[in-house]
Residue frames relative to the residue before (quaternion, step in Angstrom):
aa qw qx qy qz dx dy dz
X 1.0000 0.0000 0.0000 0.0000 0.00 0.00 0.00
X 0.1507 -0.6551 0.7398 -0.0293 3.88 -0.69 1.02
X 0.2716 -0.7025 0.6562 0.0463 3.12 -2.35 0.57
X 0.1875 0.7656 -0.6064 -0.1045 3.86 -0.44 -0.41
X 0.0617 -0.7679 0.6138 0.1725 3.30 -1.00 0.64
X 0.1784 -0.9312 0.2555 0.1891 3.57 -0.47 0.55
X 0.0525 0.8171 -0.5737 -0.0235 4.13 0.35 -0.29
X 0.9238 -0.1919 0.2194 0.2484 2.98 -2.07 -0.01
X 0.1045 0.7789 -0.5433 -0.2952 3.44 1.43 -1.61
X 0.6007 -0.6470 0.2606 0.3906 3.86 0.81 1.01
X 0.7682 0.3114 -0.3133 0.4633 3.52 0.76 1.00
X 0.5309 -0.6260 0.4548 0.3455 3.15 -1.14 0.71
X 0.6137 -0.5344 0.2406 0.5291 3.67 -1.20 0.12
X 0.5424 0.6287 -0.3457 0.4371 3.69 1.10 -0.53
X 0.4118 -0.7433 0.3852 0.3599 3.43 1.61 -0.26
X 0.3262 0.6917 -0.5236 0.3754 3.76 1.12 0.30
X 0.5587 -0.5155 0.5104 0.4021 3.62 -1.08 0.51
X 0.4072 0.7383 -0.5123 0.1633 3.71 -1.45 0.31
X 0.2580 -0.7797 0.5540 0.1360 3.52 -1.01 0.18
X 0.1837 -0.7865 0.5554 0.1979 3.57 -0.29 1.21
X 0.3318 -0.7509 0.4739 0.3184 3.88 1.17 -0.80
X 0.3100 0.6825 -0.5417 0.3803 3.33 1.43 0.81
X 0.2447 0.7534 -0.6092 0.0377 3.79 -0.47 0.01
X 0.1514 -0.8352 0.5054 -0.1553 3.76 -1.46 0.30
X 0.0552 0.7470 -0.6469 -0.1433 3.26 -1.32 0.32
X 0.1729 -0.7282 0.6626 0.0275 3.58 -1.91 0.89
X 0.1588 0.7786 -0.6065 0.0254 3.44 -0.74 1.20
X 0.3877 -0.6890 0.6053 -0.0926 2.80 -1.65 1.39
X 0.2399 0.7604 -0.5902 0.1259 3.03 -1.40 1.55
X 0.4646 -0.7264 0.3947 0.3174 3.52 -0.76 1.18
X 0.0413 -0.7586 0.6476 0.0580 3.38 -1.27 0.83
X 0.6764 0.5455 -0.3268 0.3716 3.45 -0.98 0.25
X 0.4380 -0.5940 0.4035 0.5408 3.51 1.61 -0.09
X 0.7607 -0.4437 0.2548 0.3993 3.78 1.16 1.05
X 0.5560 0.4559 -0.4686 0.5132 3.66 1.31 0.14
X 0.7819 0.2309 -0.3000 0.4953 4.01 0.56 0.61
X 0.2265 -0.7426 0.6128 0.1476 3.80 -1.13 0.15
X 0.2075 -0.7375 0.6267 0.1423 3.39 -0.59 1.23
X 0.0332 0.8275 -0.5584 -0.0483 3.96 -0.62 0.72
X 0.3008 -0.8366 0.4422 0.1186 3.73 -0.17 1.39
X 0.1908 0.7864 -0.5867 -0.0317 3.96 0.22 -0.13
X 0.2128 -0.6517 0.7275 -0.0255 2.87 -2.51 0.66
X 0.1031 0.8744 -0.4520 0.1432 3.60 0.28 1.17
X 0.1012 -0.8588 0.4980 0.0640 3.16 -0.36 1.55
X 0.6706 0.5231 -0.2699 0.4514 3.79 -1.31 -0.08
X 0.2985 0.7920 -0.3739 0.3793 3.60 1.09 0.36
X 0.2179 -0.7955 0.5615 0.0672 3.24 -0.21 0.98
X 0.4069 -0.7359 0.3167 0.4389 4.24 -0.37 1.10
X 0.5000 0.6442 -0.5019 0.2882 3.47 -1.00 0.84
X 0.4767 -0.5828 0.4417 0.4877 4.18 -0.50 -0.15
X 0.1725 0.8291 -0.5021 -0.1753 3.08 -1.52 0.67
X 0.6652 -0.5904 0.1786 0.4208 3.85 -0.85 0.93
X 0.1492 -0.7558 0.6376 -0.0002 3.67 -0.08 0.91
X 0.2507 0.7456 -0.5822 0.2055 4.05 -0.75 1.37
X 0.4828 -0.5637 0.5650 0.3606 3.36 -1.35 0.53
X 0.1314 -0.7501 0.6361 0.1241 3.54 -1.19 0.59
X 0.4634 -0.8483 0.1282 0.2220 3.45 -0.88 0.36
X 0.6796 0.0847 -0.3716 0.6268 2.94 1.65 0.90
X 0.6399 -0.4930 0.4707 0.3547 3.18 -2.01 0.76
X 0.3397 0.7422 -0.5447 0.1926 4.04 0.44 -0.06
X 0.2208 0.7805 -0.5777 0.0913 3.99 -0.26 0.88
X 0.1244 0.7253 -0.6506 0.1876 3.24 0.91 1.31
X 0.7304 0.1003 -0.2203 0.6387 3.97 0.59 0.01
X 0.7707 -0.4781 0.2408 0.3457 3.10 0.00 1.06
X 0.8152 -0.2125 0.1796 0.5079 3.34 -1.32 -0.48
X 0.5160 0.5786 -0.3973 0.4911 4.34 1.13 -0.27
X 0.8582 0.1675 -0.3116 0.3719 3.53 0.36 -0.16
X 0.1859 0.7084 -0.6073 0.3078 3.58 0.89 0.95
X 0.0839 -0.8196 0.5302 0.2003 3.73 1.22 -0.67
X 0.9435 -0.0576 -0.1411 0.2944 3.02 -1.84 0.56
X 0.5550 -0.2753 0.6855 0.3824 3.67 -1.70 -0.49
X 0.3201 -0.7497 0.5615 0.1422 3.14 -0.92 1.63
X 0.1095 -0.8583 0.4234 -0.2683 3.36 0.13 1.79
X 0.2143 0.8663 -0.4485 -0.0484 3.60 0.93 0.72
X 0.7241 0.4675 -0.1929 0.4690 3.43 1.60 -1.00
X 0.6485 -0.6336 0.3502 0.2352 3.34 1.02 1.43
X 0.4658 0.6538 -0.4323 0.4106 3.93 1.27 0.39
X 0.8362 -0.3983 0.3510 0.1373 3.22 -1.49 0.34
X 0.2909 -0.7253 0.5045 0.3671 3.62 -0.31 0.50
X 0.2320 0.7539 -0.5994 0.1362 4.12 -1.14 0.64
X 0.8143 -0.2920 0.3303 0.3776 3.10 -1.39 -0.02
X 0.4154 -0.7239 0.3802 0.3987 3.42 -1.03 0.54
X 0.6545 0.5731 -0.2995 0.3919 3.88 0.97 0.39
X 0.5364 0.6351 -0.3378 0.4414 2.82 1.92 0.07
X 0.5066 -0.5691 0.5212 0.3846 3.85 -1.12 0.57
X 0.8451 0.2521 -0.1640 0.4420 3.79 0.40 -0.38
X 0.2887 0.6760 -0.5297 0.4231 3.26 0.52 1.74
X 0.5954 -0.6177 0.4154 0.3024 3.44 -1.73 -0.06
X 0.3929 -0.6331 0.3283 0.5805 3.87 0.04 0.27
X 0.5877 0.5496 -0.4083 0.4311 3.76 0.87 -0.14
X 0.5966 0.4487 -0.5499 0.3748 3.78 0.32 -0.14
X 0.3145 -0.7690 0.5514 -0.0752 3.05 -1.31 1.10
X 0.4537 -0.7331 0.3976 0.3138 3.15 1.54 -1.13
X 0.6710 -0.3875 0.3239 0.5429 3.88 -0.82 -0.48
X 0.0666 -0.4467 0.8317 0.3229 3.59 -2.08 -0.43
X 0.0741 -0.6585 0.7460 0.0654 3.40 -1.84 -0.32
X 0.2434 -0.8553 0.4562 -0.0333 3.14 -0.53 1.31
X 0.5634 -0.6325 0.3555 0.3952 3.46 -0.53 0.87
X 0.7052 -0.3955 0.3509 0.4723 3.41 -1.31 -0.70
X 0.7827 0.3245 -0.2984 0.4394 3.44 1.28 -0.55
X 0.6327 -0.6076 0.2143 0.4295 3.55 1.22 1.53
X 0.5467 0.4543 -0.5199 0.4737 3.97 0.68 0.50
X 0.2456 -0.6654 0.7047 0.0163 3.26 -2.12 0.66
X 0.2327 -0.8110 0.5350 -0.0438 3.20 -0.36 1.61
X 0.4624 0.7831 -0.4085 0.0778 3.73 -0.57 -0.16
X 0.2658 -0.7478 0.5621 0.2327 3.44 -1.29 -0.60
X 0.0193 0.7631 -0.6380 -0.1013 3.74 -0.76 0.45
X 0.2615 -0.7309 0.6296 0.0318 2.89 -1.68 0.34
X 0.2119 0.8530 -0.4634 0.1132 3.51 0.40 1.15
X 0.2233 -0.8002 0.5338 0.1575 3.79 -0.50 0.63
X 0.5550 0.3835 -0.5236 0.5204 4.05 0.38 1.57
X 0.4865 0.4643 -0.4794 0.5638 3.82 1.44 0.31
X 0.1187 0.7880 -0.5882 0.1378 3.39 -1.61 1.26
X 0.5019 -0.7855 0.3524 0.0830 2.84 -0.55 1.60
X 0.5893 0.2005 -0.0310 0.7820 3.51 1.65 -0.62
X 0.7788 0.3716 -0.3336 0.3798 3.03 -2.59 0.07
X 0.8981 -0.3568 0.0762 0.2456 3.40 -1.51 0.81
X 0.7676 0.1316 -0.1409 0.6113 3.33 1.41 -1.37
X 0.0266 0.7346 -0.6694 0.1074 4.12 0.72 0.80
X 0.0362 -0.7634 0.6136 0.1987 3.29 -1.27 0.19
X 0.2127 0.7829 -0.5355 0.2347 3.31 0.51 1.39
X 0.5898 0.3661 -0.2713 0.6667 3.70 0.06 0.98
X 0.5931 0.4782 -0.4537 0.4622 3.91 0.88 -0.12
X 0.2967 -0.6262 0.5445 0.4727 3.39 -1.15 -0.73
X 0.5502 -0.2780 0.6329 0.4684 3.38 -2.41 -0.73
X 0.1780 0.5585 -0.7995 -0.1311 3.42 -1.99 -0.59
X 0.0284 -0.5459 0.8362 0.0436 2.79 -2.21 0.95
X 0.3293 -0.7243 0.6055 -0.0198 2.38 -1.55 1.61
X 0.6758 -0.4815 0.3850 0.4041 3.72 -1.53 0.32
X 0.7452 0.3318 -0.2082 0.5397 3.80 0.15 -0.97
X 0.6502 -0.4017 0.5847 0.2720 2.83 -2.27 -0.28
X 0.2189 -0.7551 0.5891 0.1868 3.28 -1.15 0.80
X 0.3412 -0.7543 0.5296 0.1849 3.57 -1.21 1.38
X 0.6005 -0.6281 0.4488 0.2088 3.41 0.72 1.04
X 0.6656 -0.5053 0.3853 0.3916 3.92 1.26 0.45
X 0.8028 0.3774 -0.2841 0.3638 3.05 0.85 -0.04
X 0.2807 0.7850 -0.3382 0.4366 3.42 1.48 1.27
X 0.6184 -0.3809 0.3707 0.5789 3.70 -1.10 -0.09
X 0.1193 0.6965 -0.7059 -0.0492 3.73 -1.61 0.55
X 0.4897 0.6627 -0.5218 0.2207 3.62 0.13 1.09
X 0.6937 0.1010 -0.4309 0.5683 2.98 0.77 1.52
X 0.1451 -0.7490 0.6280 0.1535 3.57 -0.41 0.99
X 0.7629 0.3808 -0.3597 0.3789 2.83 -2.13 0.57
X 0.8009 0.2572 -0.3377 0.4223 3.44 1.53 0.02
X 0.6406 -0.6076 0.2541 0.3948 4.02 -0.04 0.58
X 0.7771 0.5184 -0.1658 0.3159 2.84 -0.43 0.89
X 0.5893 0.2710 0.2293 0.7258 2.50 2.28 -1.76
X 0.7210 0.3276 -0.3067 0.5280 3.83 1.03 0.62
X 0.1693 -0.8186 0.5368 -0.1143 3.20 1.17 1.37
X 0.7683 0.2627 -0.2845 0.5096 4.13 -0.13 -1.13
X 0.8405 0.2445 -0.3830 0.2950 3.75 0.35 -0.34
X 0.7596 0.0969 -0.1331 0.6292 3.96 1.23 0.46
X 0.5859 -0.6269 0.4924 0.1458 3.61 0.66 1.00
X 0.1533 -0.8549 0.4375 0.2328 3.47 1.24 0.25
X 0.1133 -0.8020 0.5592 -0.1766 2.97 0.09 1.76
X 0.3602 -0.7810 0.4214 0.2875 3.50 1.16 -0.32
X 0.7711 -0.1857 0.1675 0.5855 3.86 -1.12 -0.89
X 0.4800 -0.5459 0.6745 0.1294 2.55 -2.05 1.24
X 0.0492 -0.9004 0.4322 0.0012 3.72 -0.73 1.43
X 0.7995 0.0300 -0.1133 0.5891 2.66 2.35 -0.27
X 0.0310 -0.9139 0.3756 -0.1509 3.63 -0.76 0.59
X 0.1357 0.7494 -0.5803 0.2885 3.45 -0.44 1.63
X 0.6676 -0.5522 0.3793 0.3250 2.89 -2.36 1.25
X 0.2854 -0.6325 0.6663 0.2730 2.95 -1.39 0.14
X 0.0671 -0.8850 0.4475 -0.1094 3.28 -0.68 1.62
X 0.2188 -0.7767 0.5148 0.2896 4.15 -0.32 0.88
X 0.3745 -0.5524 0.7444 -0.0212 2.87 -1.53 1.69
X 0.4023 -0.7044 0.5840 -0.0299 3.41 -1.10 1.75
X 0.1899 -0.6488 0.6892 0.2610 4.16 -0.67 0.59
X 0.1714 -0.8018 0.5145 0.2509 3.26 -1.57 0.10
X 0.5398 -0.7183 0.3053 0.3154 3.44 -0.86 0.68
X 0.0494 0.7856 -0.6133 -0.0654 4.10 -0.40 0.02
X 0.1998 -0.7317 0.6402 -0.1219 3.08 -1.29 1.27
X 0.0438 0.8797 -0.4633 0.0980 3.34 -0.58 2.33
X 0.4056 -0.7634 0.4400 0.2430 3.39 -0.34 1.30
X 0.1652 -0.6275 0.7594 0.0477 3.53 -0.89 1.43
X 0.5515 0.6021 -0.5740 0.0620 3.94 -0.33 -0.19
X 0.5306 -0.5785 0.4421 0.4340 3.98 -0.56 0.89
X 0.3869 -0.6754 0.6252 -0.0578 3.33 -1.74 1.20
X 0.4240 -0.7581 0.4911 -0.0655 3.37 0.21 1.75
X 0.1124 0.8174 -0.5586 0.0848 3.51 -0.21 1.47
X 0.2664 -0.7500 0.5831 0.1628 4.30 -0.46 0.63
X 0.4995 -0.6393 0.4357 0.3898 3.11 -1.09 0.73
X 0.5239 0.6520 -0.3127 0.4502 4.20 1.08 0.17
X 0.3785 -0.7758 0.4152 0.2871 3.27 2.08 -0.04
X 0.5173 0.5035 -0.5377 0.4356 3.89 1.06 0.73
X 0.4224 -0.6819 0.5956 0.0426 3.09 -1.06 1.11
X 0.2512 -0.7180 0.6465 -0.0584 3.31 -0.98 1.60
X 0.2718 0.6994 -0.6322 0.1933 3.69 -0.65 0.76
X 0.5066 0.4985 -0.5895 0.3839 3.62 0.22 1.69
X 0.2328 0.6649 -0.6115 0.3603 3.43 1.52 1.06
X 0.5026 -0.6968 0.3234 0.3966 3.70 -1.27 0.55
X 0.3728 -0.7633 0.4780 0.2235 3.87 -1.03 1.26
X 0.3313 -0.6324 0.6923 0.1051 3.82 -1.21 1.19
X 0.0364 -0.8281 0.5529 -0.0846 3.34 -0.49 1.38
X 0.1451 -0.8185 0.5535 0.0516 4.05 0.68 1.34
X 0.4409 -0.7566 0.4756 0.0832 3.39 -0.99 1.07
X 0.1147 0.8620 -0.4879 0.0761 3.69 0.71 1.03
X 0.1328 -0.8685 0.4638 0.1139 3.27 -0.35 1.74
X 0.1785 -0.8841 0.4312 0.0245 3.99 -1.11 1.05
X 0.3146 -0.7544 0.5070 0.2737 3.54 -0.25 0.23
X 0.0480 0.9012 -0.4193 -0.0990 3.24 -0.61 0.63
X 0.0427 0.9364 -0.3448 -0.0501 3.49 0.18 0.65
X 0.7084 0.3247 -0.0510 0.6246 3.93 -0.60 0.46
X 0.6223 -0.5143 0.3462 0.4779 3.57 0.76 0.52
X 0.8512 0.2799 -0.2609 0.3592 4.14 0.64 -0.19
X 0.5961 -0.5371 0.4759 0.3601 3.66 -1.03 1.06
X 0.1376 -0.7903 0.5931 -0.0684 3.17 -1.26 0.65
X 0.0871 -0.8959 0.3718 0.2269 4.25 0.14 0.49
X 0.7919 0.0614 -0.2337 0.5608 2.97 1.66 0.86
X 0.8521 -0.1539 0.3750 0.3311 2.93 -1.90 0.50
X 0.8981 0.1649 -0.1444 0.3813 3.34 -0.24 -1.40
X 0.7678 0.2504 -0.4161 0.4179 3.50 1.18 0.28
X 0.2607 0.5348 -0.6375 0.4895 3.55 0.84 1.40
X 0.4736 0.7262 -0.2256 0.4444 3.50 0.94 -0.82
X 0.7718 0.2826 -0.0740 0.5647 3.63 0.33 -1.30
X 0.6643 0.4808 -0.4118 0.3975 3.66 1.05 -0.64
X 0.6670 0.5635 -0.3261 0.3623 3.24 1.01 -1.01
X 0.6571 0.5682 -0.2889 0.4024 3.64 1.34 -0.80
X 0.6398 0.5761 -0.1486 0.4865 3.27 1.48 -0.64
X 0.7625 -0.0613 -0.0581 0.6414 3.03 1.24 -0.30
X 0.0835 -0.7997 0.5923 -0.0521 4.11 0.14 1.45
X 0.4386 0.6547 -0.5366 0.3018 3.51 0.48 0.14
X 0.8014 0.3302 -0.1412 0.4783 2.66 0.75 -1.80
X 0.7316 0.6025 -0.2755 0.1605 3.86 0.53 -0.01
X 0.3711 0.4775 -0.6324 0.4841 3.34 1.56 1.02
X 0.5835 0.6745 -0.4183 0.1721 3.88 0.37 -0.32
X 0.6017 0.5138 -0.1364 0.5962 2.53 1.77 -1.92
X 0.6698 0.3471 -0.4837 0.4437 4.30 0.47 0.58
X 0.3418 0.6633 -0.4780 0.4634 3.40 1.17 0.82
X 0.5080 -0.6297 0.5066 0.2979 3.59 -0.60 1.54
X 0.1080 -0.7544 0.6060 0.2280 3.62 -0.94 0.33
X 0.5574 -0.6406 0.4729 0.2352 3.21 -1.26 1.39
X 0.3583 -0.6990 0.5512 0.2813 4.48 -0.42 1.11
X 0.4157 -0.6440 0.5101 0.3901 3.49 -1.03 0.60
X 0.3881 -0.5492 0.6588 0.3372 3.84 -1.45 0.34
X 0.4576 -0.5944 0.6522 0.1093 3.17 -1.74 1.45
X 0.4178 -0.7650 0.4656 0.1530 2.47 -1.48 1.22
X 0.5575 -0.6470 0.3407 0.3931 4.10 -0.56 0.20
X 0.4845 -0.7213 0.3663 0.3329 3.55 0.03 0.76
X 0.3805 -0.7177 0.4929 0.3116 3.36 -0.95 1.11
X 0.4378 -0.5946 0.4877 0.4657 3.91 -0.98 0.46
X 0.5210 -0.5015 0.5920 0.3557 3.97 -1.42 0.19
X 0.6328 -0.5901 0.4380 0.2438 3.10 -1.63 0.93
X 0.6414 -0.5003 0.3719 0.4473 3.60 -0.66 0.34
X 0.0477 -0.8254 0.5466 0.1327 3.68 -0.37 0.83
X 0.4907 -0.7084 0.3413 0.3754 3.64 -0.77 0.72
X 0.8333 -0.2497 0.2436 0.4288 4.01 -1.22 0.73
X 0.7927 0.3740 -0.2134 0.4315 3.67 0.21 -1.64
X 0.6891 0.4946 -0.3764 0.3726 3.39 1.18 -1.06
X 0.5597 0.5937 -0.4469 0.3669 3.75 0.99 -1.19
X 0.6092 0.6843 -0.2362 0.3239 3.26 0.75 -1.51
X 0.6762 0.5416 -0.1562 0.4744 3.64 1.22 -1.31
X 0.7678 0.5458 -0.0694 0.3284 3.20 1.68 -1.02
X 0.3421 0.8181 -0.3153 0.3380 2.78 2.02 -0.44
X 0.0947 -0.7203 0.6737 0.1357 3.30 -0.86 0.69
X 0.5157 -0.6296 0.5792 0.0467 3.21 -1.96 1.42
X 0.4144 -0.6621 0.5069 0.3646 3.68 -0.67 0.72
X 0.2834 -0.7520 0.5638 0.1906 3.29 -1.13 0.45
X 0.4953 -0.7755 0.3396 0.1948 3.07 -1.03 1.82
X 0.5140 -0.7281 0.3985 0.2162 3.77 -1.04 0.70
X 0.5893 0.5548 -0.3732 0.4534 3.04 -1.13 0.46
X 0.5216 0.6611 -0.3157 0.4372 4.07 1.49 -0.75
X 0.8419 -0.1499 0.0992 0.5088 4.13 -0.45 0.96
């Protein structure tokens, strides 16, 4: 599972200072045993019209959203539609925002990978100002808008733009095994323990039992969710302090009795 949240990165694509107020979140998770990506998005600030929505191929926003460079383009292919055989793995195609300027949606595309040679984790998202013509626009002058239809679908300005970043589940492990009590109140707990592996996601400080509601938290509250795909650092245990000397009668009380076999 990966994240990307995206905004302005304080420049325009020309790299002038500015705020478009596009901002956003995009999560990403492999289904199919990894031969598809499922990629959820929420894009807000959307002026009403289509815009080109692509992986680019690096996360670099020293000048803002302009140096994320290219269409994340490793097999040297054409810009096109995302159903087309001769496209980049970044084309993505259009959003389209309602009347109240957000884009809601889901794709499923199966050349996005989260792992293995061409992952684009560490790349970025971009949304851009215009519609993309899917390649199939004027190209007789690349490299200039408008007119470079196979290599960016003239999609125009770049208005928003964020890493794309893997967001780790964590594992917790809860002992169900029965807890042996004596009528002497000594507790016996070297009966054998069944430890079921229940895997969670936790994000922003709270456990989650799925995907799709890490998914809803993050949409509800995107501020806080390029942080929360920061690896969190585990705390270091601490070395058990020894127990205070306990007096003769108590140790004695404490002893613990093997427990006999053969019991559940």
């Amino acid at each position: 599972m990966a994240v990307c949240e995206v905004g302005p990165a304080g420049k325009s694509c020309d790299g002038s200072s500015g705020d478009t107020g596009c901002t956003g979140i995009i999560n990403f998770e492999e289904i199919d045993g990894g031969a598809a990506t499922r990629m959820t998005y929420e894009i807000k600030g959307l002026t009403p019209g289509k815009h080109g929505f692509h992986v680019h191929e690096k996360a670099d926003f020293s000048q803002g959203c302009a140096s994320a460079g290219p269409h994340y383009n490793p097999h040297g292919k054409t810009h096109g539609a995302p159903e087309d055989e001769e496209r980049h793995v970044g084309d993505l195609g259009n959003l389209e925002p309602g009347a109240d300027g957000i884009a809601k949606g889901e794709i499923i595309d199966t050349l996005i990978k989260l792992s293995g040679e061409f992952s684009i984790i560490g790349r970025s998202m971009m949304v851009h100002a215009d519609a993309d013509d899917l390649g199939t626009g004027d190209h007789t002058e690349p490299g200039t808008n408008g007119k470079t239809s196979k290599t960016t679908g003239n999609a125009g300005a770049r208005i928003a733009c964020g890493e794309i970043k893997l967001l780790q589940p964590s594992t917790t492990v809860f002992a169900s095994a029965p807890v042996y009590v004596q009528p002497s109140s000594t507790v016996y707990t070297s009966a054998p323990v069944y430890a079921p592996t229940v895997t969670k996601y936790t994000w922003n400080g709270q456990d989650f039992p799925s995907m799709e509601a890490v998914t809803a938290a993050m949409m509800a509250n995107p501020a806080a969710a390029a942080a929360a795909a920061e690896p969190q650092e585990s705390p270091k245990e601490e070395a058990p302090k020894e127990d205070a000397e306990q007096p003769q009668d108590e140790q004695k009380t404490r002893a613990v009795k093997p427990v006999k076999k053969g019991c559940c």
